[in-house]
Biopython code that builds the backbone (N, CA, C, O; Angstrom):
import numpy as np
from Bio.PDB.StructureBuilder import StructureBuilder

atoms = [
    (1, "UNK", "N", (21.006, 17.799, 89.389)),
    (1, "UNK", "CA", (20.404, 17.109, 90.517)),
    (1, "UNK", "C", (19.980, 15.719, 90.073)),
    (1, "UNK", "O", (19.574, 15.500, 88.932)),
    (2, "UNK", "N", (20.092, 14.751, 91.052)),
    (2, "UNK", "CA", (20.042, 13.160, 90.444)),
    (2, "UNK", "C", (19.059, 12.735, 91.905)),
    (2, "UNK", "O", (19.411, 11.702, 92.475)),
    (3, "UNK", "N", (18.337, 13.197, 92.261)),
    (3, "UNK", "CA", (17.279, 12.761, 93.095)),
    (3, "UNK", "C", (16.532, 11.819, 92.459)),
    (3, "UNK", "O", (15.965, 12.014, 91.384)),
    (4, "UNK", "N", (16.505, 10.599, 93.205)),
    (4, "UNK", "CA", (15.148, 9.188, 92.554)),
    (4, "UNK", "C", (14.508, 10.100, 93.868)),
    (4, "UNK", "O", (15.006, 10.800, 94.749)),
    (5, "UNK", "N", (13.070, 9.671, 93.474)),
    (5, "UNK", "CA", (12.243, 10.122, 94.914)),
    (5, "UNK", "C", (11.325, 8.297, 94.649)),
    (5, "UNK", "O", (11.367, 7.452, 93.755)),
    (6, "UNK", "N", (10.740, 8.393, 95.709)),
    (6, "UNK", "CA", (9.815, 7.251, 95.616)),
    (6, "UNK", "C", (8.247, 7.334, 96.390)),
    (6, "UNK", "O", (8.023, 7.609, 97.569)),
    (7, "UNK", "N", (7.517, 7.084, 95.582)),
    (7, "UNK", "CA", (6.176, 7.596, 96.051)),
    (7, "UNK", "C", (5.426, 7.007, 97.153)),
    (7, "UNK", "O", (4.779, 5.962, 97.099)),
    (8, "UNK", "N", (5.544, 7.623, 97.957)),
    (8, "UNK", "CA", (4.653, 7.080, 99.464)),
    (8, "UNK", "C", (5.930, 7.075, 100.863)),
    (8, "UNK", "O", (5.731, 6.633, 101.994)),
    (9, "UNK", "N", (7.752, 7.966, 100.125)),
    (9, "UNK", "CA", (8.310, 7.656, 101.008)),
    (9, "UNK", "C", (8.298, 9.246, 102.018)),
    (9, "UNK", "O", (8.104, 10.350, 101.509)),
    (10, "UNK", "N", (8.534, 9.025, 103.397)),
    (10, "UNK", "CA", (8.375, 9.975, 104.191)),
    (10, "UNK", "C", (9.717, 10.996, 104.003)),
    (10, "UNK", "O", (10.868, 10.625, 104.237)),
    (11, "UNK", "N", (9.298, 12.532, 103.473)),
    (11, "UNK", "CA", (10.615, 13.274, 103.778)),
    (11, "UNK", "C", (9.752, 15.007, 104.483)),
    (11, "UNK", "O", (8.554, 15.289, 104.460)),
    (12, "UNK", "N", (10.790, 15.753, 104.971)),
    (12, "UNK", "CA", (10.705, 16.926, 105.836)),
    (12, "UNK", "C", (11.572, 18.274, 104.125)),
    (12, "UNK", "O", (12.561, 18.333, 103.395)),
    (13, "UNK", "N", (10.030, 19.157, 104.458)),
    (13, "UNK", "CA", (10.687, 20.387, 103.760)),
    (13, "UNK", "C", (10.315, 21.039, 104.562)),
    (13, "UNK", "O", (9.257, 20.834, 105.157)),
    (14, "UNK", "N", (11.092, 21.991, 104.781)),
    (14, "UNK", "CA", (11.140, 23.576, 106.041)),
    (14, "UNK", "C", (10.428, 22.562, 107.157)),
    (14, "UNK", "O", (10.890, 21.442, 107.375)),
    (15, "UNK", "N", (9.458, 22.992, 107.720)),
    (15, "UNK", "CA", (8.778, 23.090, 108.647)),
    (15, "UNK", "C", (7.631, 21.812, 108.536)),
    (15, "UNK", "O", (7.231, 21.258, 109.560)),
    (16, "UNK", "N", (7.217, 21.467, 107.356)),
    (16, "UNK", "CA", (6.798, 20.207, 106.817)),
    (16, "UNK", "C", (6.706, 19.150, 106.567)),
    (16, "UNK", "O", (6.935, 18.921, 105.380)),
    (17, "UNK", "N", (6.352, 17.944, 107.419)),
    (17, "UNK", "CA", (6.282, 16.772, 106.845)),
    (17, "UNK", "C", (5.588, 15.861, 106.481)),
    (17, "UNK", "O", (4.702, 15.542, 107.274)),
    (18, "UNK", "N", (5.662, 15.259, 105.480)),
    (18, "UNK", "CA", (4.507, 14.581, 104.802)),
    (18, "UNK", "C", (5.633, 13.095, 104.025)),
    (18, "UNK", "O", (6.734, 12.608, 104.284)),
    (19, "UNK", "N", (4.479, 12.847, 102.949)),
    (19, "UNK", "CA", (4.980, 11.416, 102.148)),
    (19, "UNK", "C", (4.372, 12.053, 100.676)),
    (19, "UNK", "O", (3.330, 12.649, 100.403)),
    (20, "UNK", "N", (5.853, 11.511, 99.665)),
    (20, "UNK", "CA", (5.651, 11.534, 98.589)),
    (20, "UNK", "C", (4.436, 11.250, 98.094)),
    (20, "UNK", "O", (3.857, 10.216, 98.426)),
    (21, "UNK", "N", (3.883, 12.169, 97.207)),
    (21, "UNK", "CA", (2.593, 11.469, 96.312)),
    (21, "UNK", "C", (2.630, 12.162, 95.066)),
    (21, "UNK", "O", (1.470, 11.969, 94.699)),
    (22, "UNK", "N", (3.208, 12.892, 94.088)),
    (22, "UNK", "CA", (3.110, 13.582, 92.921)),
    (22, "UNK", "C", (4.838, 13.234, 92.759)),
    (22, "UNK", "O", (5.531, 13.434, 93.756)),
    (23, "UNK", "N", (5.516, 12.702, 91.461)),
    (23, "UNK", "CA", (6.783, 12.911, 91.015)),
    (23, "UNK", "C", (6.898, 13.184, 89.323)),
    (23, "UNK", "O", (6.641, 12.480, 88.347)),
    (24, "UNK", "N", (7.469, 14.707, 89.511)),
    (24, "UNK", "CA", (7.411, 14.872, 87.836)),
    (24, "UNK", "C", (8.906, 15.243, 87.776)),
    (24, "UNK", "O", (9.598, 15.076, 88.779)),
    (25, "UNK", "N", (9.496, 15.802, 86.499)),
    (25, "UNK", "CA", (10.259, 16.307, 86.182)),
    (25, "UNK", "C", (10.690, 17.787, 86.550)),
    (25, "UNK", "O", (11.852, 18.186, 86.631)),
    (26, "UNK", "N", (9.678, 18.436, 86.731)),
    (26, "UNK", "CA", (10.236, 19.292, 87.540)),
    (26, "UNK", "C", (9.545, 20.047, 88.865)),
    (26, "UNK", "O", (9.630, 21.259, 89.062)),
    (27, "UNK", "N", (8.875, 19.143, 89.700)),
    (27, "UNK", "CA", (8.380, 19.147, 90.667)),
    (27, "UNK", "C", (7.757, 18.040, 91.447)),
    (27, "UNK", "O", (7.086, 17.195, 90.855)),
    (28, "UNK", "N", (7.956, 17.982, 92.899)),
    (28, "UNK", "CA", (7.024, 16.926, 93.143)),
    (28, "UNK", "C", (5.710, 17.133, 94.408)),
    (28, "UNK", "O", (5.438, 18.247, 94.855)),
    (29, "UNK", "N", (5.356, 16.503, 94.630)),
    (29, "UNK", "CA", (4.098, 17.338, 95.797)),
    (29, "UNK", "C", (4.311, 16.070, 96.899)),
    (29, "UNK", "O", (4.447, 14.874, 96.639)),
    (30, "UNK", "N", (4.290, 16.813, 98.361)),
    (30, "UNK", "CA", (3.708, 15.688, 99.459)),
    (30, "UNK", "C", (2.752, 16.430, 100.263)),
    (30, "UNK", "O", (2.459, 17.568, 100.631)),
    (31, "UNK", "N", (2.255, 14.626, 100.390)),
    (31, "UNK", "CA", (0.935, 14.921, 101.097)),
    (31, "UNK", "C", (1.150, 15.123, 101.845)),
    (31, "UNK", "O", (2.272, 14.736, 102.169)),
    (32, "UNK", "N", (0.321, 15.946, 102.933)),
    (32, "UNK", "CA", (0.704, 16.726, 104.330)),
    (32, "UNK", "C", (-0.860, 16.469, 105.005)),
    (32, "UNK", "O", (-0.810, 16.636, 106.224)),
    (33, "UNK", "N", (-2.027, 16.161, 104.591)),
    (33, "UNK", "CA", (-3.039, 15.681, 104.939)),
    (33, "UNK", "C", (-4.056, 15.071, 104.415)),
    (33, "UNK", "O", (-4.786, 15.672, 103.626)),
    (34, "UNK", "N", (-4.304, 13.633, 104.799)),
    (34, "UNK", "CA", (-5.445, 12.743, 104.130)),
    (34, "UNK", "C", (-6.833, 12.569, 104.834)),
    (34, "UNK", "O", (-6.706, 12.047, 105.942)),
    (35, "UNK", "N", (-7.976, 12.831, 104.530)),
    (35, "UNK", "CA", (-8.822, 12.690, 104.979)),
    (35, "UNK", "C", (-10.005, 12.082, 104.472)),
    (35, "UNK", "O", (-10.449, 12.413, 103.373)),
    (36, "UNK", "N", (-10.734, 10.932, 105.419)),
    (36, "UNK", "CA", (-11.965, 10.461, 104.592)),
    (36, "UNK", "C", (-12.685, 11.695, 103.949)),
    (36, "UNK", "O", (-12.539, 12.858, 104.323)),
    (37, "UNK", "N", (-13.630, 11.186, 102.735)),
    (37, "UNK", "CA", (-14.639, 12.411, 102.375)),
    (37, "UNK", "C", (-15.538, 11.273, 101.277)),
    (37, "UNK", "O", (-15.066, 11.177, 100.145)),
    (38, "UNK", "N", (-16.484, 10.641, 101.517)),
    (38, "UNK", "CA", (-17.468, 10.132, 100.834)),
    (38, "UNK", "C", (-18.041, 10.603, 99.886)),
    (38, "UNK", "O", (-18.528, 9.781, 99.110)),
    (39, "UNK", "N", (-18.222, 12.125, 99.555)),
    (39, "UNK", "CA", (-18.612, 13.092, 98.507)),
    (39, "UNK", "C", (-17.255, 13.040, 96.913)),
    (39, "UNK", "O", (-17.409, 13.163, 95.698)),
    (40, "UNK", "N", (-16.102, 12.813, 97.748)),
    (40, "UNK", "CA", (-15.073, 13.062, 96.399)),
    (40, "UNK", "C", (-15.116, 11.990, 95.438)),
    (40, "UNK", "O", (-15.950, 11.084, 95.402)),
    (41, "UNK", "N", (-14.168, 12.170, 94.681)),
    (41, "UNK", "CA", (-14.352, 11.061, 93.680)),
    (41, "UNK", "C", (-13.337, 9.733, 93.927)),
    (41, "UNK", "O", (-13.444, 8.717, 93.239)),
    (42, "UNK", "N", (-12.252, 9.893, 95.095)),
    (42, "UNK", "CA", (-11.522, 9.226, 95.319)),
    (42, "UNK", "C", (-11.989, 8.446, 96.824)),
    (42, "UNK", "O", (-11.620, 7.355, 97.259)),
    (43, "UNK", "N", (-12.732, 9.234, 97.290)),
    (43, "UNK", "CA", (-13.041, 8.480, 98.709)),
    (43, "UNK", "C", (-12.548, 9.581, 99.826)),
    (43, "UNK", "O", (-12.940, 9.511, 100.991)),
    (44, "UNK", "N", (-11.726, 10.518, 99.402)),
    (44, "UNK", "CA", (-10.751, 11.291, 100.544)),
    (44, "UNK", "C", (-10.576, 12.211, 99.879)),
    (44, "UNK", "O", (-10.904, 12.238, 98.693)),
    (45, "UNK", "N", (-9.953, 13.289, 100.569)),
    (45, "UNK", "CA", (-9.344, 14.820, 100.244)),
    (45, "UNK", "C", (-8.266, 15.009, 101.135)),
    (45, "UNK", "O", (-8.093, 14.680, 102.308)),
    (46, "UNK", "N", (-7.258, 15.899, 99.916)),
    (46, "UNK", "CA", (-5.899, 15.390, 100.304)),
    (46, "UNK", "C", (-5.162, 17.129, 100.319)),
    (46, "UNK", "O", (-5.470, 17.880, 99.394)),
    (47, "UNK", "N", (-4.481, 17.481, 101.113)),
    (47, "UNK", "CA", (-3.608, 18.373, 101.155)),
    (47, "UNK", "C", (-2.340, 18.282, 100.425)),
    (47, "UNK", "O", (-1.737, 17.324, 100.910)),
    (48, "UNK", "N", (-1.334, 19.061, 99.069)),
    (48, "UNK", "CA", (-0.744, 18.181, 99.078)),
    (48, "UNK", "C", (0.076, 19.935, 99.090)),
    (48, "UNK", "O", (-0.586, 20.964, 98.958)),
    (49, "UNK", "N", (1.684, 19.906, 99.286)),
    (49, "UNK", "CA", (2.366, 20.938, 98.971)),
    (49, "UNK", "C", (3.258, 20.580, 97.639)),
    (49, "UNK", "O", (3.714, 19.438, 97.589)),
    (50, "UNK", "N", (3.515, 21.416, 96.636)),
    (50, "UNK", "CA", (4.027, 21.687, 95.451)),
    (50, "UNK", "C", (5.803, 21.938, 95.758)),
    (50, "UNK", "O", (6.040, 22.959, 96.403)),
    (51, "UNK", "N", (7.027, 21.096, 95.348)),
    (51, "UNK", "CA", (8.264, 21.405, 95.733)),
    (51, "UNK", "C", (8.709, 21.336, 94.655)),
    (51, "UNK", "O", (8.681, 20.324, 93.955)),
    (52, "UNK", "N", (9.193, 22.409, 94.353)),
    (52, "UNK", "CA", (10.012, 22.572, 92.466)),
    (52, "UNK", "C", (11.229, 22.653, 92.606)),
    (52, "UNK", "O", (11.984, 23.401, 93.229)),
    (53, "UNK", "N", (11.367, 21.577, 91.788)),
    (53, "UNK", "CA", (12.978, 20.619, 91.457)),
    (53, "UNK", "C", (13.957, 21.913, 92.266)),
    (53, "UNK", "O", (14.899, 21.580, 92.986)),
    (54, "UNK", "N", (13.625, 23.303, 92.061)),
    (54, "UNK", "CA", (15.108, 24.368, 92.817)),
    (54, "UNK", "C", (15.263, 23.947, 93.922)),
    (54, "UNK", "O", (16.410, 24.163, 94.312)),
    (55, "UNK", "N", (14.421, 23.251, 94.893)),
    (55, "UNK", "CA", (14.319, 23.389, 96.581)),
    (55, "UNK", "C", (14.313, 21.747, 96.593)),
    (55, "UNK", "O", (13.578, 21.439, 97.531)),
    (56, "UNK", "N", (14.767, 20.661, 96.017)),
    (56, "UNK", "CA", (14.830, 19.529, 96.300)),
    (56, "UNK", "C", (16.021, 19.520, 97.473)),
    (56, "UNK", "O", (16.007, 19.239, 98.672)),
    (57, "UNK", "N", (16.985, 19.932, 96.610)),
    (57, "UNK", "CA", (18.004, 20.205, 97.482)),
    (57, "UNK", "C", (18.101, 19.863, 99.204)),
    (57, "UNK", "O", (18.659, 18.930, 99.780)),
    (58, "UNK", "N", (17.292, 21.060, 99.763)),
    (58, "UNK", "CA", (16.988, 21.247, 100.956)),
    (58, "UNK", "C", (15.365, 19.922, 101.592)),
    (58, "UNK", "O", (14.516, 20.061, 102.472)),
    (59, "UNK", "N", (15.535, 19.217, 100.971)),
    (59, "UNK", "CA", (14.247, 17.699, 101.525)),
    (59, "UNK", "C", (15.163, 17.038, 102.297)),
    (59, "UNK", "O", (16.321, 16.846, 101.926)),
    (60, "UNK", "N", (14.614, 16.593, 103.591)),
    (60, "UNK", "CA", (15.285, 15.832, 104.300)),
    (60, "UNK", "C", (14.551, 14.389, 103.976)),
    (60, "UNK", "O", (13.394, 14.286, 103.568)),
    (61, "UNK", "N", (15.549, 13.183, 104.265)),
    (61, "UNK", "CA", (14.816, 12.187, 103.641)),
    (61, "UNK", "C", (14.817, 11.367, 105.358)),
    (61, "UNK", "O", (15.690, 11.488, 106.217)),
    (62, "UNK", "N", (13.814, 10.726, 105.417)),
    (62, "UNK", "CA", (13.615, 9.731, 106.506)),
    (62, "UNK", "C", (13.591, 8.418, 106.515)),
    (62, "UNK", "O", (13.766, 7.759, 107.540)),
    (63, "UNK", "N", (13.392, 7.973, 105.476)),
    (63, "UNK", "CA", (13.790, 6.142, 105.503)),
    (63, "UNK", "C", (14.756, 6.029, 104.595)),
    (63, "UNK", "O", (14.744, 4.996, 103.927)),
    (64, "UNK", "N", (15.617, 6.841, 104.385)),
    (64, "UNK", "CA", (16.807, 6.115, 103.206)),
    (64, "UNK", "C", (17.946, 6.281, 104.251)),
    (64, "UNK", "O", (17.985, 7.145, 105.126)),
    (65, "UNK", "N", (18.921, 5.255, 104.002)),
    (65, "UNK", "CA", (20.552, 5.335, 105.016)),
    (65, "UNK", "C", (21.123, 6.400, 104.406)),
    (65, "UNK", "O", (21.126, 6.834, 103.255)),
    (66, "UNK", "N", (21.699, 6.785, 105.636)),
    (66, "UNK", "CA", (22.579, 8.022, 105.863)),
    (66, "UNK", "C", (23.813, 7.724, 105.134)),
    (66, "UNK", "O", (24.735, 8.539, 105.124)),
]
sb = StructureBuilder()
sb.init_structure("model")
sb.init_model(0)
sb.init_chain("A")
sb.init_seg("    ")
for serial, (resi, resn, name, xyz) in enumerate(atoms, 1):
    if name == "N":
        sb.init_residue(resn, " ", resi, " ")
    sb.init_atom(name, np.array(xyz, "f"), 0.0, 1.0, " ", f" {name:<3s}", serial, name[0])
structure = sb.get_structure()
């Protein structure tokens, strides 16, 4: 598999859609919900889902040409 992913770009898994935010080697995570939170350490709390490199495959991508 030769997937570049790019972080912050919008793609669809199953039923899911969100924007890149985690890219490793053998997994990457999108965020699926951001929310203010003044208590965290970042400012916000974030939903993110876990997609391991087997199921890249099946990511639909939304801003790259067809």
């Amino acid at each position: 598999m030769n997937e570049k992913f790019i972080k912050g770009e919008k793609i669809t898994y199953q039923n899911d859609t969100g924007h890149v935010n985690f890219i490793g080697d053998k997994y990457i995570t999108m965020s699926l919900n951001r929310r203010p939170d003044s208590n965290s350490m970042h400012g916000y709390k974030e939903t993110n889902l876990l997609i391991y490199r087997t199921y890249w495959k099946d990511i639909v991508y939304h801003d790259r040409d067809k």
